[in-house]
FINU-645213 format. One line per field, with one value per residue (C-alpha): residue number from 1; residue in three letters; x, y, z. Coordinates in Angstrom, 2 decimals, padded with zeros to 5 digits, always signed. Layout:
REM FINU-645213
i <- NUM:...
aa <- ALA:...
east <- X:...
north <- Y:...
up <- Z:...
***
This chain:
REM FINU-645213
i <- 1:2:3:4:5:6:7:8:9:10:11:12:13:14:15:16:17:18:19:20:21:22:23:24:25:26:27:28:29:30:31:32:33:34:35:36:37:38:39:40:41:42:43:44:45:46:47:48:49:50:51:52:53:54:55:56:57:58:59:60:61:62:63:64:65:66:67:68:69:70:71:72:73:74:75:76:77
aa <- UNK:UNK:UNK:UNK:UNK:UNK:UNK:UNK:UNK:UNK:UNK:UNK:UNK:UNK:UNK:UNK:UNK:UNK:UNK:UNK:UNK:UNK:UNK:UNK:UNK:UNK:UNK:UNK:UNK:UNK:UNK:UNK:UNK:UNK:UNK:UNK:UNK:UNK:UNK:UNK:UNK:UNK:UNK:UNK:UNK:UNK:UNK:UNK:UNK:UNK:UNK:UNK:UNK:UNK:UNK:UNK:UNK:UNK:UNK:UNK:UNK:UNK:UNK:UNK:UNK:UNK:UNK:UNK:UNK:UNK:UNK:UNK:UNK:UNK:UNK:UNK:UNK
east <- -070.47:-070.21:-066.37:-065.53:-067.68:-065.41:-062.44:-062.55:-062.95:-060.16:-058.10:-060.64:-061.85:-058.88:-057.66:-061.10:-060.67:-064.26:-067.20:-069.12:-066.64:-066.83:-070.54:-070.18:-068.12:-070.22:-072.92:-071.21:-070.71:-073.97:-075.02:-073.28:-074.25:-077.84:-077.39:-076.15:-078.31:-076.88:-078.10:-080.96:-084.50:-083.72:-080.37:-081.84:-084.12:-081.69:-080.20:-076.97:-076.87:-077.64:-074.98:-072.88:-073.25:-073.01:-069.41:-068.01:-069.69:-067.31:-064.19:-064.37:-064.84:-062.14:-060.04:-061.38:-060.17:-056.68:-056.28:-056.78:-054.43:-051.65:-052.27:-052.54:-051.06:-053.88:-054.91:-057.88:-061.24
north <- -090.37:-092.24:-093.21:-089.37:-088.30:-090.72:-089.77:-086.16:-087.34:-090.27:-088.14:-087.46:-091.04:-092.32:-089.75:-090.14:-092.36:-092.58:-093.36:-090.90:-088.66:-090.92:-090.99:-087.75:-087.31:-089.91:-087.89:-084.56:-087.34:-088.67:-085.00:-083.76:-086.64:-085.92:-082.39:-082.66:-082.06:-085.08:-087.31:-089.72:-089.74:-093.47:-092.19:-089.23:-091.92:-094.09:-094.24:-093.39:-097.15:-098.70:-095.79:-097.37:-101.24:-099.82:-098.62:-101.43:-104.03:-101.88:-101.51:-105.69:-106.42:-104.31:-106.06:-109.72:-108.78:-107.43:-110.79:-112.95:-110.47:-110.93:-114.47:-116.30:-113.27:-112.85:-110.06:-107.63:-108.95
up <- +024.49:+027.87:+027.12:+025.76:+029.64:+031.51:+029.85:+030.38:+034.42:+034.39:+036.60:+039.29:+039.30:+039.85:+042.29:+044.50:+047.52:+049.21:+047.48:+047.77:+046.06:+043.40:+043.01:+042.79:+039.85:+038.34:+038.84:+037.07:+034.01:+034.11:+034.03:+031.29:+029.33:+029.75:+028.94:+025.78:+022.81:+021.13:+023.56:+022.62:+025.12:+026.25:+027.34:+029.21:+030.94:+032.28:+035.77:+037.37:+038.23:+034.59:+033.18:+035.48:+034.81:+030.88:+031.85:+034.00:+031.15:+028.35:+030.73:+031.35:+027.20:+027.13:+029.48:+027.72:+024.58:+026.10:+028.07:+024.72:+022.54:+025.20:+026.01:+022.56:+020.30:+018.48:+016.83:+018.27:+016.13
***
């Protein structure tokens, strides 16, 4: 859910220049995840900051596992 939220605002995030404009966007995807009547009560409980650290923690396995594919040429595990 939180990579389907952040995709639907890749443009604006990466358009957005000051951070507050930012936060704000995160907030709208923070939002609409907590809205949605698929989402779980522990995710409805956690914190624009957490959400946040749960993102940049994906976004840097992602970039691990990219590093080691293009470095050794080893396929993705």
């Amino acid at each position: 859910m939180l990579i389907e939220e952040v995709g639907k605002q890749q443009n604006a995030l990466q358009r957005a220049k000051d951070p507050r404009e930012k936060g704000q966007i995160w907030d709208k995807i923070i939002a609409n995840m907590q809205s949605s009547e698929i989402a779980s009560i522990v995710l409805k409980e956690r914190t624009k900051t957490s959400i946040q650290q749960k993102w940049d923690s994906l976004l840097q396995k992602y970039r691990d596992i990219k590093d080691k594919i293009s470095s050794t040429g080893e396929e993705a595990i």
